[in-house]
Each structure stands twice: as C-alpha cells, then as structure tokens.
KEKE-3310 file (N, C-alpha, C; in steps of 0.2 Angstrom, whole numbers, plus 5000, padded with zeros to 4 digits):
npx = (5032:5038:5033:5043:5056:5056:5056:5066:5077:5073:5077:5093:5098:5093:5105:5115:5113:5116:5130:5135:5131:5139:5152:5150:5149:5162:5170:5165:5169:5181:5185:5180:5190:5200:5200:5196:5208:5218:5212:5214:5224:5232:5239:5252:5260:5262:5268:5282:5283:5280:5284:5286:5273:5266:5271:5264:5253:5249:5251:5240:5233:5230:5232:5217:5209:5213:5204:5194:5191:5187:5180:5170:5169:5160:5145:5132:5132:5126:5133:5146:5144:5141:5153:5161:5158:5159:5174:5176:5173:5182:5193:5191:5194:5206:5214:5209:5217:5231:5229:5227:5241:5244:5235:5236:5247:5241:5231:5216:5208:5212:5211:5198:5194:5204:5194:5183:5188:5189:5175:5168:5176:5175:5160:5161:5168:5160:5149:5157:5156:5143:5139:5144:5150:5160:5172:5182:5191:5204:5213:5210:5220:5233:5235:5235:5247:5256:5256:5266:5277:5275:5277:5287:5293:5289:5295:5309:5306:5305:5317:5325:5325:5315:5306:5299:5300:5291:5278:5276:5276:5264:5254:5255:5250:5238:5233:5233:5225:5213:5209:5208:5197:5188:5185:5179:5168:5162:5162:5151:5137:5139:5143:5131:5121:5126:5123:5116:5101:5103:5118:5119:5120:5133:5141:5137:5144:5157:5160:5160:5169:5181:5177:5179:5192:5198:5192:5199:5214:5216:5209:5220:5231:5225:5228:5237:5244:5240:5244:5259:5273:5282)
npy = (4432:4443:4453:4449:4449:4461:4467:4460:4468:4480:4477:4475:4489:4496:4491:4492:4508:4509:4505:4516:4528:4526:4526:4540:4544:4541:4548:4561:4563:4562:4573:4585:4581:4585:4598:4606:4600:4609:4624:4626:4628:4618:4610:4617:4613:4600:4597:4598:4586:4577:4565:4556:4557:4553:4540:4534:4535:4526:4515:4515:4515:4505:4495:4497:4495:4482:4476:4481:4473:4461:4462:4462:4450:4439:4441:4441:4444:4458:4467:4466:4472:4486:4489:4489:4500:4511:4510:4514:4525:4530:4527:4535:4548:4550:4547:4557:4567:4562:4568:4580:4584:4584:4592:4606:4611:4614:4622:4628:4629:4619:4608:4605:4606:4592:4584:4586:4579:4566:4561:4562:4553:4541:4539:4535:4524:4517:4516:4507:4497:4493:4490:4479:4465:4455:4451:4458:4452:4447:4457:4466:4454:4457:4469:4470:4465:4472:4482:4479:4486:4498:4503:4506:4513:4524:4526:4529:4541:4548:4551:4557:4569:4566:4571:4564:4553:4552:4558:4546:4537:4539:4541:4523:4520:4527:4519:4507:4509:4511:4496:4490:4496:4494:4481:4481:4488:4481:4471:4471:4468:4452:4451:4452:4447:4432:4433:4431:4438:4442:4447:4458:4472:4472:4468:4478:4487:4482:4484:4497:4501:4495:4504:4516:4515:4515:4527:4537:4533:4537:4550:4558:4552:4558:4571:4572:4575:4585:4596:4603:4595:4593)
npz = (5345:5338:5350:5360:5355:5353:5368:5372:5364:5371:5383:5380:5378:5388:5398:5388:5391:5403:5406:5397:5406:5417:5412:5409:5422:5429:5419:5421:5435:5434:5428:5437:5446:5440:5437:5450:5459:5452:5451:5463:5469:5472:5465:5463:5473:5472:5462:5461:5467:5457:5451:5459:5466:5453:5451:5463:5461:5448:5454:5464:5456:5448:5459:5461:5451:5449:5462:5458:5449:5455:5467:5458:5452:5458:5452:5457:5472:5480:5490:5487:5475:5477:5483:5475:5467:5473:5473:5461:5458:5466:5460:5447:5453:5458:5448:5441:5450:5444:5429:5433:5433:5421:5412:5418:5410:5399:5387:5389:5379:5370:5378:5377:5364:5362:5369:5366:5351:5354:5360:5347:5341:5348:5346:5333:5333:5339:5332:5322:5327:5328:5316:5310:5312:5316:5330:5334:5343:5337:5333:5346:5354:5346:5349:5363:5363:5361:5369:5382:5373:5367:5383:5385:5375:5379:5393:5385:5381:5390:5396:5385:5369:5355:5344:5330:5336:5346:5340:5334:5341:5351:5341:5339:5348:5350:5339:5346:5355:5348:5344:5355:5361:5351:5354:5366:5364:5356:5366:5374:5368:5369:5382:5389:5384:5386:5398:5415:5422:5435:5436:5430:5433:5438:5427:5420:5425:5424:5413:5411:5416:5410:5395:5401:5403:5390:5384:5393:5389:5373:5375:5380:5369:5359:5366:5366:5353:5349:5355:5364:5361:5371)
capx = (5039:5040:5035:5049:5062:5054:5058:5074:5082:5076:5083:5099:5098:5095:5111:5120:5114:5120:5137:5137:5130:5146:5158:5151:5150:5168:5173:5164:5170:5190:5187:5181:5193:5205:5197:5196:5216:5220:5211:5212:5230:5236:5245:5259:5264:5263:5272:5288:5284:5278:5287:5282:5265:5263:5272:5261:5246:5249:5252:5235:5225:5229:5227:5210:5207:5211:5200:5184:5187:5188:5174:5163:5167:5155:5141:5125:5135:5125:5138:5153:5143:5139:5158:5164:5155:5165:5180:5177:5171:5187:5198:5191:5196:5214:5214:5209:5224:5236:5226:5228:5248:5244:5229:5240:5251:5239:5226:5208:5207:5218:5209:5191:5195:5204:5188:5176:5187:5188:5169:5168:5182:5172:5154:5162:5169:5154:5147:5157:5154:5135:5137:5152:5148:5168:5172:5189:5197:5211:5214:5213:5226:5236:5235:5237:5253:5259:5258:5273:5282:5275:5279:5298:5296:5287:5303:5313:5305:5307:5325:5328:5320:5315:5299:5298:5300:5287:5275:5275:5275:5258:5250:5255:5247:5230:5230:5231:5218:5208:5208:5205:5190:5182:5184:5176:5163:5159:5159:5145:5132:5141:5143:5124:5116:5128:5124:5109:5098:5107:5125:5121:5121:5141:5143:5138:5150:5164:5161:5161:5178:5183:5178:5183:5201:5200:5193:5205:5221:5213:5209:5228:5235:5223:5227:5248:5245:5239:5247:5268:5276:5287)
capy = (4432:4451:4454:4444:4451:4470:4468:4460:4475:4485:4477:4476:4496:4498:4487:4498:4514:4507:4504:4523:4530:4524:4529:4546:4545:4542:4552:4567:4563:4565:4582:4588:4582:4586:4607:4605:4604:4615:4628:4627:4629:4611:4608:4620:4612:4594:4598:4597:4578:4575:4558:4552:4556:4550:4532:4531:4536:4522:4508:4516:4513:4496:4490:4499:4491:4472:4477:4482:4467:4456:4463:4461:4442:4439:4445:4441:4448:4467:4470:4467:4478:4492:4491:4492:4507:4517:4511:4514:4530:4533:4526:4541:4553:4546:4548:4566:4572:4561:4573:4589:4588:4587:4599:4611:4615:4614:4627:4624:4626:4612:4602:4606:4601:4584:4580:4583:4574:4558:4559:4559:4549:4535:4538:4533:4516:4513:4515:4502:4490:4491:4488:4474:4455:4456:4452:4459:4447:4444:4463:4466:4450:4459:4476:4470:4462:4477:4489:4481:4489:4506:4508:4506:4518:4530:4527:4530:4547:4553:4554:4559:4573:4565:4572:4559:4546:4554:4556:4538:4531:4541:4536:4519:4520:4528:4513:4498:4509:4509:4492:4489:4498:4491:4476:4483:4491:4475:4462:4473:4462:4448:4449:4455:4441:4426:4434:4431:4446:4444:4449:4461:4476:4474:4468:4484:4493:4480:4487:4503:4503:4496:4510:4522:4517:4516:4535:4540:4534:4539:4555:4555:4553:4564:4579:4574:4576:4592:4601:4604:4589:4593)
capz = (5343:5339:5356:5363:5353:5355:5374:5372:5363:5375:5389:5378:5378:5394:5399:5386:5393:5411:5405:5397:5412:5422:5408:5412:5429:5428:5415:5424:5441:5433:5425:5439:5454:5438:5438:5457:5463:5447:5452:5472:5469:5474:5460:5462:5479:5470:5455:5462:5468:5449:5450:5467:5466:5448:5454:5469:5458:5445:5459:5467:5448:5445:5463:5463:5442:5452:5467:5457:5446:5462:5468:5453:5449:5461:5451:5462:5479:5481:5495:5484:5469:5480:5486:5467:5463:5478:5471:5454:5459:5470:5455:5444:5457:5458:5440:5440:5452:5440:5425:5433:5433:5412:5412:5422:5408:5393:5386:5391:5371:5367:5382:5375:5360:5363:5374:5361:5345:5358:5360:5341:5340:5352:5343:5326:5334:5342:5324:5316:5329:5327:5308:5308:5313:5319:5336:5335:5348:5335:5333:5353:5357:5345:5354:5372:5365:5359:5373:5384:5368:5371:5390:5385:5370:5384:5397:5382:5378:5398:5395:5376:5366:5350:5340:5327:5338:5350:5336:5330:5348:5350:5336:5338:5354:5347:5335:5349:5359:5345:5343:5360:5360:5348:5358:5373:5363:5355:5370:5377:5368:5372:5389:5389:5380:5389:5406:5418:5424:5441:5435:5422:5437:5439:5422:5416:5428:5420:5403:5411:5419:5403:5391:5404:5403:5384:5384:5396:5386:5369:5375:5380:5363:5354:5368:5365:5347:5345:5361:5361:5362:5377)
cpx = (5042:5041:5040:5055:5062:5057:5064:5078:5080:5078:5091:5100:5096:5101:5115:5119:5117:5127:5139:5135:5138:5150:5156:5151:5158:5173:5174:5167:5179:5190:5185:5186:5200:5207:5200:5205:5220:5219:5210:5218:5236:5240:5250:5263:5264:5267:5277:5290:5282:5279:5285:5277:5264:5265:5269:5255:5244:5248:5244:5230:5225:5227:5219:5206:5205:5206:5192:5184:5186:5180:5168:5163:5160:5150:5134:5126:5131:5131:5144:5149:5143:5146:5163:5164:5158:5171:5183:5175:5180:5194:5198:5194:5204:5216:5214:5214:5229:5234:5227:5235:5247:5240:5231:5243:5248:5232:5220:5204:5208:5212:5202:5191:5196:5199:5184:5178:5186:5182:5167:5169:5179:5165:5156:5163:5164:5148:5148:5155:5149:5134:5141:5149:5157:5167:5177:5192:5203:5217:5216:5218:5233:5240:5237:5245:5257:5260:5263:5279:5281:5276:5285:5298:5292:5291:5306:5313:5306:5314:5329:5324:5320:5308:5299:5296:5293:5280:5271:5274:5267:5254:5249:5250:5239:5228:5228:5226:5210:5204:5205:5198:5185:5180:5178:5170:5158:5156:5154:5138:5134:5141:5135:5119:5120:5127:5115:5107:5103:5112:5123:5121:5130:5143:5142:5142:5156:5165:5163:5171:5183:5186:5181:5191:5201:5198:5198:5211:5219:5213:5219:5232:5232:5229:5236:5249:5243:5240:5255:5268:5280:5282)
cpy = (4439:4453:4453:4445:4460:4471:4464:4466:4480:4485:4478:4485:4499:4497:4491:4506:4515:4509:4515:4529:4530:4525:4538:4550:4549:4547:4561:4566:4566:4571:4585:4589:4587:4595:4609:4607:4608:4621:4631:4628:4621:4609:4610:4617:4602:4594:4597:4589:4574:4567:4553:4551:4550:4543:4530:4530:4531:4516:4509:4513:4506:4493:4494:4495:4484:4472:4476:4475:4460:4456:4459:4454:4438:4442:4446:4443:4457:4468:4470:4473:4486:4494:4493:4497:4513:4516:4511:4522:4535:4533:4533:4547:4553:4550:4556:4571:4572:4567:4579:4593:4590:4591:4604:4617:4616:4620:4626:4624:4621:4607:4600:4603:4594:4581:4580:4578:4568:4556:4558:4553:4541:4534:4535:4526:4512:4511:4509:4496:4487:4489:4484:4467:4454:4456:4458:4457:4448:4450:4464:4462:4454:4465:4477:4468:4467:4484:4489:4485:4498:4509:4511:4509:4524:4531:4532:4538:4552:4557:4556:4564:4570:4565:4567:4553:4545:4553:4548:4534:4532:4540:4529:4514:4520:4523:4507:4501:4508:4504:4486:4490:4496:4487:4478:4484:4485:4469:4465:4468:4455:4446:4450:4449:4433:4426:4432:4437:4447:4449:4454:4468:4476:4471:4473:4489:4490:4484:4494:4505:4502:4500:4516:4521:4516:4523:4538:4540:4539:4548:4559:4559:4558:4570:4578:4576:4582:4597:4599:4597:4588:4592)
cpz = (5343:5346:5359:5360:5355:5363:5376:5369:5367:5380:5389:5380:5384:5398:5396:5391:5400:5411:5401:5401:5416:5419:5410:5416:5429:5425:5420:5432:5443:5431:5430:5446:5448:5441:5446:5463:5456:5449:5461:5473:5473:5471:5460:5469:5478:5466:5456:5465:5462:5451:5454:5464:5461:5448:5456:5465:5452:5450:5462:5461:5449:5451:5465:5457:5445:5458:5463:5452:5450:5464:5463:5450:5452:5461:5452:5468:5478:5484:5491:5477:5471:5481:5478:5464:5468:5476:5465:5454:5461:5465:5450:5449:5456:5452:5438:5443:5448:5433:5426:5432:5424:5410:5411:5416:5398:5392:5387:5383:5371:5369:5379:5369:5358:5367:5369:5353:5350:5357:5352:5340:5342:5348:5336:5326:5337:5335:5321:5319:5329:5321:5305:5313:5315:5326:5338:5338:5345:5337:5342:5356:5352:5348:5360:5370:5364:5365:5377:5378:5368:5376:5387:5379:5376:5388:5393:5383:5385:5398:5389:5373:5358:5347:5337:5332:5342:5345:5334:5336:5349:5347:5337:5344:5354:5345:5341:5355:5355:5344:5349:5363:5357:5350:5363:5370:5362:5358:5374:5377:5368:5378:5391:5389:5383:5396:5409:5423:5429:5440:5430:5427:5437:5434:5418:5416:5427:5415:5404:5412:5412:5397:5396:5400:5393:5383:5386:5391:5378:5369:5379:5375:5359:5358:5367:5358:5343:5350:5358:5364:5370:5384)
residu = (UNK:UNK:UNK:UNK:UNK:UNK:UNK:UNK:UNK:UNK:UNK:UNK:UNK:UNK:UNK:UNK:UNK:UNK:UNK:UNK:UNK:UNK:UNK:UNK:UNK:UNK:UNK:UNK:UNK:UNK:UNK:UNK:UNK:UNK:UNK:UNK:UNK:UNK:UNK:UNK:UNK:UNK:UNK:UNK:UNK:UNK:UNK:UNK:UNK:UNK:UNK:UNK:UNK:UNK:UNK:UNK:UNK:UNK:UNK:UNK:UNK:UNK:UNK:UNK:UNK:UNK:UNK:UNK:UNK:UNK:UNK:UNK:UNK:UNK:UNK:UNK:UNK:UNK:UNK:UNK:UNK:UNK:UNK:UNK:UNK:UNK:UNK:UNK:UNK:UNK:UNK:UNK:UNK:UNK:UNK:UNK:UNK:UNK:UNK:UNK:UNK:UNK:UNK:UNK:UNK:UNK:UNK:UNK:UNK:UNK:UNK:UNK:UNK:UNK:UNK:UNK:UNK:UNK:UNK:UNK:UNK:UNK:UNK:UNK:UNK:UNK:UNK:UNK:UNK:UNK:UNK:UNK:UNK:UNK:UNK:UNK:UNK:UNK:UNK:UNK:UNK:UNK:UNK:UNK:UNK:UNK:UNK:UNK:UNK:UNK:UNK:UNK:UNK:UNK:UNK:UNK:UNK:UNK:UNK:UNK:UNK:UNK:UNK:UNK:UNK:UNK:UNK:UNK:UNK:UNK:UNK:UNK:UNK:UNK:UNK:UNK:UNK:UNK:UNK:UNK:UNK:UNK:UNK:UNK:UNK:UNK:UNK:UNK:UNK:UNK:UNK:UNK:UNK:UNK:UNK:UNK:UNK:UNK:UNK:UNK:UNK:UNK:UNK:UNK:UNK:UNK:UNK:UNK:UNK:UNK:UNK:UNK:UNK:UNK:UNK:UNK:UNK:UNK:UNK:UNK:UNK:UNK:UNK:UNK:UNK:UNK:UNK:UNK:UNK:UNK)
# end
C-alpha cells in the first residue's frame, strides 16, 4: 500500500513538473522574442501601428488559445499533441512582440523586478493551494464573471486620464487573476488523478497554457503598479 501510493506521488510530480516545464518554456520563449524585436530595433518601425498590430495580435492569441484547446481535446491523438506544442510555442512568440511595445518604454529595473515579485507572487499561491482542501470553482466563476467589467474599465482608461481609477481597475484585476490562478493551480491534481496515463501528455500542456496566461496578465498588473501609470 506505501509502495503504491510512494509511486503515485511521484508520478503526480512528475506530471506537475511537466506542466512547469511548459509554463517556462513559454514564459521564456516571450522574454526572449520580447529582448529580441527590442533590441534589433523593430519596435520603433511598429510603434507607430501600436493599435493595428496590438488588434491583430489579440485576434491572433485567442484563435491560437481555441486551436491548442482543439488540438488537445483529443488527448490520445500524438499528431494533434505534437501540433499543440508548435502553436503553444508560436502563441508565446506572438505574445512577446505584443510585450515588447510595453517593455519598450519601461526600465529593465522596473521589468526585473515585476518578474521576480510575480514569481514570488505565483510560489505563495502555489503554497496555499497545497495546504487548502478548497477547490476554488466558486471563487474562479466569480472572477471570470468579472472580467467583461474590466475590459470596459480598460477601454475606458485608453481615452481618459484618471489615476485613481486606473489604480483600482488594476488591482481589481490582480484580485480576479488571483483567483483564477489558484484555480488553475489547483485543478492540476484534479485533472491528474481523473485522467488516464494516455492524456496526461497534453493535459499537462493544458495546465501549462493555463498558468501561462495567468503569469502573463499577473505579471501585467504588478509591472502597471509600480511603473508610471501613463
């Protein structure tokens, strides 16, 4: 019986380390395309289509977000998992051009910093969810309901100058990614323990795309909260 639970936690921890594997694939694949048209001077001949791009570059995440979940429902197909991981790969790239208009105009302090509280920030909530019996569903159906309220205070802020407002939009932002992170965090063992060996290859790289975009926005709000607001 030890036996057989000792070699269940380690397959759990292998399947976790899978999933943070691909968060830092990810993670690392956007800082560098971010580095990359920063300093090969491509941004100053984009800058001026800011809005273009950043439109096309939004339209291009989400149908790349619906492709790899498409891909990976089908989670005994190799051929569709192989093809998830190129466009989970090509979604961070994407991600790193739209990053480098923000990078562009921030400190490589500022930015260094908001990298390493996020990864704090993510180690603490990875904490409570190891030490909490909480799913958080309730918590995350709250938080997804809440973000159409946040696009439309981020519209709002493109065309108004209002610190306060900005402030409080941001945080409020932090909070429902928080919230959704813990989620993410948590349905790891869940998705692990209800899956059969087959699937757990692009179920790992589900969780991963998951926490990415929870890191991404996260690392977001911290870096709008301690750089200028403008």
């Amino acid at each position: 019986m030890d036996q057989r639970m000792l070699t269940e936690q380690f397959d759990y921890e292998n399947f976790l380390l899978k999933v943070l594997r691909w968060v830092f694939v990810g993670v690392a694949v956007t800082a560098v395309t971010s580095i990359v048209v920063i300093l090969s001077g491509v941004i100053n001949y984009l800058i001026d289509f800011y809005f273009p791009v950043l439109f096309i570059s939004v339209i291009v995440e989400i149908a790349f977000v619906w492709v790899i979940g498409k891909k990976l429902q089908n989670h005994g197909d190799q051929v569709s998992y192989v093809m998830a991981k190129r466009y989970f790969i090509l979604y961070s790239i994407v991600n790193g051009v739209v990053f480098s208009f923000i990078l562009s105009v921030i400190s490589v302090y500022i930015t260094a910093l908001a990298f390493a509280l996020t990864c704090a920030y993510f180690g603490l909530l990875y904490t409570i969810t190891k030490y909490t019996s909480s799913d958080f569903s309730f918590i995350a159906k709250v938080c997804v309901a809440v973000l159409p309220i946040l696009i439309i205070g981020y519209i709002i802020l493109m065309f108004i100058q209002a610190p306060a407002l900005y402030y409080i939009i941001v945080l409020i932002d932090l909070a429902v990614f928080t919230g959704i992170t813990l989620y993410d965090l948590k349905k790891i063992s869940t998705v692990y323990h209800q899956s059969l060996e087959n699937q757990r290859e692009g179920l790992a790289l589900m969780c991963a795309l998951n926490l990415y975009l929870d890191f991404v926005n996260i690392f977001i709000d911290i870096l709008m909260l301690i750089s200028d607001n403008n």
